[in-house]
C-alpha positions, -999 to +999 in steps of 0.1 A: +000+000+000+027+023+015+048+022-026+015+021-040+010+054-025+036+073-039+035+054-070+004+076-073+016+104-060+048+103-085+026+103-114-003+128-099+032+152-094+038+147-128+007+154-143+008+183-123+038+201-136+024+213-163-001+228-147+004+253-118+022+227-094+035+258-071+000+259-060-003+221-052-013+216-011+011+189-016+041+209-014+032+225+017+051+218+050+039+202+078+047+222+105+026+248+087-003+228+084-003+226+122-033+240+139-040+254+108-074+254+087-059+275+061-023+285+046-015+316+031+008+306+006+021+336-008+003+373+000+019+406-011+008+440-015+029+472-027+017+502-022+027+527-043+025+565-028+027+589-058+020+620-041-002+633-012-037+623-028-029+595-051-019+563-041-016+530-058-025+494-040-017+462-057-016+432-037-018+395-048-026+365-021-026+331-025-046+306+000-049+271+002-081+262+020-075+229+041-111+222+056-140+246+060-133+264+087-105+279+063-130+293+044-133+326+064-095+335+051-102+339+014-108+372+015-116+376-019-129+407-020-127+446-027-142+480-017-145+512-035-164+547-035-160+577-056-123+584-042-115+548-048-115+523-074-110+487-083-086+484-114-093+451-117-098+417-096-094+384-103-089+354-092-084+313-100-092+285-082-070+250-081-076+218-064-055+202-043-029+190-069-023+222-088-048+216-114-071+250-125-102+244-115-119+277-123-112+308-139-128+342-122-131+375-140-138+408-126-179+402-137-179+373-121-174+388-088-208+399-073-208+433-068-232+447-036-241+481-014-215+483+015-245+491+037-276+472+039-306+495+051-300+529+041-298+550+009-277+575+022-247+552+023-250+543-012-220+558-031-199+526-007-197+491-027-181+459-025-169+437-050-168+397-032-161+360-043-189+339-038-173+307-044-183+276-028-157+249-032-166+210-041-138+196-017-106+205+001-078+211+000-083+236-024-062+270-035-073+308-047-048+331-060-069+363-060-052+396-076-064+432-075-055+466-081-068+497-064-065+535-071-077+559-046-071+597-038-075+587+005-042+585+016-054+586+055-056+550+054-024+533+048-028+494+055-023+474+085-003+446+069-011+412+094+011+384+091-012+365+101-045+368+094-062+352+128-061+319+151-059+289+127-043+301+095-005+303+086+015+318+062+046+308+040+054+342+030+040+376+037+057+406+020+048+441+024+061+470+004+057+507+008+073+528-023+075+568-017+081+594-048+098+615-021+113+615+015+088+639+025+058+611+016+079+585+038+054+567+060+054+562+098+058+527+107+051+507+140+058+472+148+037+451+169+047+417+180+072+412+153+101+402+173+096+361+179+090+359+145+109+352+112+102+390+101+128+416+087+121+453+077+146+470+054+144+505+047+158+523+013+155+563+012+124+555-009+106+528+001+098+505+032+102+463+027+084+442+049+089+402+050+076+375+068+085+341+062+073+307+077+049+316+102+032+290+121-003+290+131-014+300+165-044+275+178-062+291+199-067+280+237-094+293+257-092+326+274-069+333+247-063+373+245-074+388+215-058+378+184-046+415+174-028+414+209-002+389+201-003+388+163+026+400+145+014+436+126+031+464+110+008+495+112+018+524+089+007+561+086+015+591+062+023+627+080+009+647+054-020+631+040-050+635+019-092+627+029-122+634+006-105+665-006-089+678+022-052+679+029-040+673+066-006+677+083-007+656+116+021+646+136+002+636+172-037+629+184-040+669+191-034+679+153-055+649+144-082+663+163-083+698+153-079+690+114-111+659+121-134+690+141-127+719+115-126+697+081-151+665+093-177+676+117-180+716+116-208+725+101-227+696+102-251+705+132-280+724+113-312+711+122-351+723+114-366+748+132-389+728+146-370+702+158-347+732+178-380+744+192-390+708+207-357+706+220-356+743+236-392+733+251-380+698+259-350+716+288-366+747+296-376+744+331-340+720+334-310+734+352-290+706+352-265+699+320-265+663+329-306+664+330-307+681+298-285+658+281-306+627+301-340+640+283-321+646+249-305+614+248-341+600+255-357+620+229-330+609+201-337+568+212-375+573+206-374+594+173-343+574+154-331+538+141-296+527+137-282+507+107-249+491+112-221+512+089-184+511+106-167+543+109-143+540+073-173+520+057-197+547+046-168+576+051-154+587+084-178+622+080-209+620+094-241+627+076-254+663+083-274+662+110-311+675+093-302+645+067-306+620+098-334+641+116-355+640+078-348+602+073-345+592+112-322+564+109-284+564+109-247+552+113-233+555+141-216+587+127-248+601+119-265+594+152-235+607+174-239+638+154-273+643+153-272+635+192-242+665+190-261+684+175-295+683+196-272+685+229-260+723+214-297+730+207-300+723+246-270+745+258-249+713+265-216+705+252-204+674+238-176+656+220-178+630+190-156+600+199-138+574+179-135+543+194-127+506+189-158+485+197-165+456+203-170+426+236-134+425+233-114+453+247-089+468+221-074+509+229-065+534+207-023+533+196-012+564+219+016+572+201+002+561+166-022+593+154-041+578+126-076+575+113-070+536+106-081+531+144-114+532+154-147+513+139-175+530+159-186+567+171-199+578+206-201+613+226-183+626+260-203+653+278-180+669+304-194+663+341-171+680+363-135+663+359-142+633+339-171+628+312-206+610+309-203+587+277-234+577+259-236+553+226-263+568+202-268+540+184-286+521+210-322+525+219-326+506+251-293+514+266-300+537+300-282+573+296-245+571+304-245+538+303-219+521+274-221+486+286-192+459+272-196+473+238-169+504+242-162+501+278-123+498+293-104+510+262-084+541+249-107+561+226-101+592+204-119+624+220-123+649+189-123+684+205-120+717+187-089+730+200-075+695+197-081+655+202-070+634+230-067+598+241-087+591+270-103+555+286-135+548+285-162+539+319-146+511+336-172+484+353-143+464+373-154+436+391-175+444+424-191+474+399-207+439+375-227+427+406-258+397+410-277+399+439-302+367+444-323+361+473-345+334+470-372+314+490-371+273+478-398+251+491-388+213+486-409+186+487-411+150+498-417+136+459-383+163+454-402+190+432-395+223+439-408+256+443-389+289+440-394+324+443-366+345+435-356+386+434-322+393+411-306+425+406-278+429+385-256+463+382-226+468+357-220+444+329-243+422+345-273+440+337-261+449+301-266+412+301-304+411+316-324+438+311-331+428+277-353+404+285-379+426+296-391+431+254-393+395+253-424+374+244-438+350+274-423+317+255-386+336+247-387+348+284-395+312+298-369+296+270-346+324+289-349+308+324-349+271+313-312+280+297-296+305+329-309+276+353-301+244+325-295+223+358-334+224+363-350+197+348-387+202+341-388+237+350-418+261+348-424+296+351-452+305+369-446+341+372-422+369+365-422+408+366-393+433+357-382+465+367-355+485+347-345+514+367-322+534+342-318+559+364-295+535+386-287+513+356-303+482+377-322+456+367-346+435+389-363+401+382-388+387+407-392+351+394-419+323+407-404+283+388-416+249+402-402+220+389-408+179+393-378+157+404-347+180+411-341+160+447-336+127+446-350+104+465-333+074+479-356+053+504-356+069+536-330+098+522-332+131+500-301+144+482-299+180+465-279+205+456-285+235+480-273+259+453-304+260+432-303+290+408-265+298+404-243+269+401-213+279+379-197+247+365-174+265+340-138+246+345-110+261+321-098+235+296-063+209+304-036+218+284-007+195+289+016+226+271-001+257+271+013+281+247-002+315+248-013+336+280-046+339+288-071+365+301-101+372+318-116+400+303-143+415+330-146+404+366-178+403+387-194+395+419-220+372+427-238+379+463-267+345+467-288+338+498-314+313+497-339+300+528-349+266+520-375+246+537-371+210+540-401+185+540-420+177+570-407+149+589-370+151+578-339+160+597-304+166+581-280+141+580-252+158+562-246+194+549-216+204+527-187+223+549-180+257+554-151+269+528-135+299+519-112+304+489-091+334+484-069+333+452-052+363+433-081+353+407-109+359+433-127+347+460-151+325+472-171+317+502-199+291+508-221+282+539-247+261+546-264+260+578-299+248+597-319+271+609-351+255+624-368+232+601-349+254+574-317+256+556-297+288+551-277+290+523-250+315+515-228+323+488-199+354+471-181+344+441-156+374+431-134+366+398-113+397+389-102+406+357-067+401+348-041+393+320-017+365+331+014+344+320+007+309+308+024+297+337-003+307+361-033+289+339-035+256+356-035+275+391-065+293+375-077+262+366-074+245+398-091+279+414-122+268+393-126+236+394-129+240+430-156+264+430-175+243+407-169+211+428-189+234+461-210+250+437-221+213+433-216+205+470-247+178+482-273+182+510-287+150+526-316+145+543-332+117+560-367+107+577-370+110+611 
């Protein structure tokens, strides 16, 4: 079998010569197909700068797709406007010994509206491969040229492209007509890797070869936090028209207020006089803004359009109020504009959003960062943020999306880098107090009260505009450890005010004791068991991280059945770890049980080396969390 096999493969590398055999998967080494669904054979792109506002891109990559979760790194696609075009694309497709399978031309690429969901967006396009291959491996060479006058985006080159793909070689090229067009360059994470950068008075050369995949392990940081990047950035530059000189965030900000946003704040007459009625009898700037923000939520509707997709200018401000939907540019402006209506200042804010945290490059001043708007309103010292593009969100409340990150403050004397709220730990609270009723047959019946504060209520209160059966499908997943459960009642109150959220919950459910003769066993901790044990890893490679910390506060009285004592309760314990603390309690009190429980997990970045402590925290938290009470008949 074993010479049969490369009899075959002799003659299906033959046969393959003729065609494109660089492209066979064949050739590929295996250390590179490691962790890897995908490998990027060969992807280049010089950019040519040929003055201030002209600048050529060509770039051609080559990707061999190993299974379908390499799909997602095709990226056969292209995006232009009026300030930039597609020369051409194209691309061919080869199976897994070299062979062409498929030939793609430029009208063969399907060619769609960057924006779904709004006409004033329209002038943004995107020209994508929708291929869908007949087996794997297979390989795409995709080539494209693009022209555009917008030199304030220089490109990120990425190494790698994400968790699961490799790369044989990755070159980068910046060519310059001129030492004063020579870009800025900073280098992220380049120096464990097989990377060199050589410089020539007129261009940049960037070249990456033989770069293993990363696999991802849980609580992995985010990729862009350990991936090998070179991020660039032109002094003088050109946008829609305008011509910028910017050597730090302050310049940046001034030449965004005076060339981006002024201007853009008219609004009809009689949408100032709601406003001005809307404040009058308000002193407060805070209160003003409060009601404003209100107003805007009731009267608009977001579509989603990143900051760069759709332009980094906002649409004018009676453009939003006539159509009442927009960006997040648009809304953040409109919402600017309405607060100066009301006497209140604010500031339009670029920032990087997102569940994962990601800040702002301080000393990297370019428009490339960033891919959603907000507003700061001064209060005192520090500022009130509020995201316009939410309409359930309480005022000055960001929630996970923008929260603990370095964002760009656009003011008109000057921009700044400043961080974003902060809910650390303590601040994302759960308070449950509940009243369980067990029975003999070891059904159940619970009434509850929850209230969560922080990030824990960004992750509750939206089920208040759920139907009864979406509600009820709610509950049965949060508490998955009760069998059988029903609902048989549940009211909400959101106070936005104090951004808390309360739940006052009635379940029953059949058969969560268990019975045993003369004995009961159950868990004690009915509505909050947390399970969650980190993955083994008998060599972890990367560091890991927990994003956002919280506290959990439970109590619950529980009444035990008529005519049975306790025979054994779970001991008292107490954990304290630099990852958190714990503390658990169950005692009898009467014919009742008292139980008592605090679970704080801290946010954190930490070496590999302290993972399997981490682990070892958890997996004794979810051992008590799991802890047994038995009773027995008297």
């Amino acid at each position: 079998m074993r010479i049969f096999f490369y009899l075959a493969l002799f003659f299906c590398s033959v046969y393959s010569f003729s065609q494109d055999f660089q492209y066979s998967s064949l050739l590929i080494k295996e250390e590179l197909k490691d962790n890897a669904d995908a490998v990027v054979r060969f992807d280049e792109m010089v950019v040519d700068i040929l003055a201030q506002d002209n600048m050529l891109l060509k770039s051609k990559r080559v990707v061999t797709v190993l299974n379908k979760n390499g799909n997602k790194h095709v990226n056969a696609y292209a995006g232009y406007s009026n300030s930039s075009k597609v020369k051409y694309i194209k691309a061919i497709v080869y199976d897994a010994f070299g062979n062409e399978i498929k030939k793609i031309k430029e009208k063969d690429f399907k060619d769609v509206s960057a924006v779904s969901g709004g006409t004033l967006y329209s002038d943004y396009r995107v020209k994508y491969l929708d291929y869908t291959p007949t087996g794997y491996p297979y390989t795409i060479v995709l080539e494209k040229e693009i022209q555009t006058k917008n030199t304030a985006f220089l490109p990120t080159w990425n190494f790698l492209d994400g968790y699961g793909v490799s790369a044989e070689l990755s070159h980068f090229k910046l060519n310059f007509v001129h030492a004063d067009l020579k870009p800025r360059v900073l280098e992220k994470n380049t120096e464990n890797y097989n990377i060199e950068i050589n410089e020539t008075p007129l261009s940049i050369d960037c070249k990456g070869v033989e770069i293993s995949a990363l696999k991802k392990e849980q609580l992995s940081p985010m990729f862009n936090q350990i991936s090998p990047k070179i991020m660039t950035r032109l002094i003088d530059f050109h946008y829609e028209g305008h011509d910028a000189h910017v050597e730090n965030w302050e310049q940046l900000g001034e030449w965004m207020y005076v060339n981006l946003l002024q201007g853009r704040s008219e609004l009809p007459e009689s949408v100032k006089s709601h406003i001005t009625n809307l404040v009058k009898n308000v002193d407060s700037d805070i209160e003003k803004a409060r009601l404003v923000y209100e107003y805007m939520q009731s009267v608009t509707r977001y579509i989603s359009v990143q900051v760069g997709i759709g332009g980094i200018q906002p649409i004018i401000a009676s453009e939003v109020d006539r159509v009442k939907y927009g960006d997040c540019k648009g809304l953040s402006n409109y919402t600017h504009a309405l607060l100066e209506v009301a006497g209140v200042k604010s500031y339009y804010v670029h920032v990087e959003a997102g569940n994962n945290k990601i800040d702002f490059e301080e000393d990297f001043p370019t428009l490339a960062q960033g891919n959603h708007a907000i507003l700061a309103i001064p209060n005192g010292e520090s500022y009130t943020w509020i995201d316009c593009t939410s309409q359930t969100h309480p005022f000055g409340f960001v929630g996970d999306f923008t929260d603990d990150r370095k964002a760009f403050v656009i003011r008109s004397n000057g921009g700044e880098v400043i961080k974003t709220p902060v809910y650390l730990n303590e601040n994302n609270s759960q308070k449950m107090e509940g009243e369980i009723q067990l029975l003999e047959d070891g059904a159940i019946k619970v009434s509850a009260v929850i209230e969560t504060k922080g990030i824990r209520y960004d992750n509750r209160f939206y089920i208040e505009d759920l139907d009864k059966d979406k509600i009820l499908e709610y509950y049965q997943d949060t508490w998955a450890s009760i069998n059988n459960l029903i609902l048989e009642k549940n009211e909400f109150k959101n106070d936005k005010e104090k951004v808390k959220f309360t739940e006052e919950v009635q379940i029953s459910a059949k058969n969560y004791a268990k019975p045993s003769g003369e004995r009961i066993l159950f868990s004690p901790n009915v509505l909050n068991k947390n399970s969650f044990v980190p993955k083994r890893y008998r060599t972890r490679k990367l560091p890991f991280q927990i994003q956002r910390g919280y506290k959990d506060v439970d109590s619950y009285v529980i009444s035990i059945p008529e005519g049975y004592g306790v025979e054994a309760l779970p001991e008292p314990v107490e954990i304290i770890s630099e990852f958190g603390e714990y503390k658990m309690s169950v005692l009898k009190q009467g014919e009742s049980l008292k139980y008592e429980r605090r679970f704080l997990l801290k946010a954190g970045k930490h070496p590999k080396e302290k993972y399997s402590n981490y682990r070892s925290f958890r997996k004794k938290i979810s051992k008590n969390d799991g802890a047994q009470v038995v009773l027995i008949k008297k």
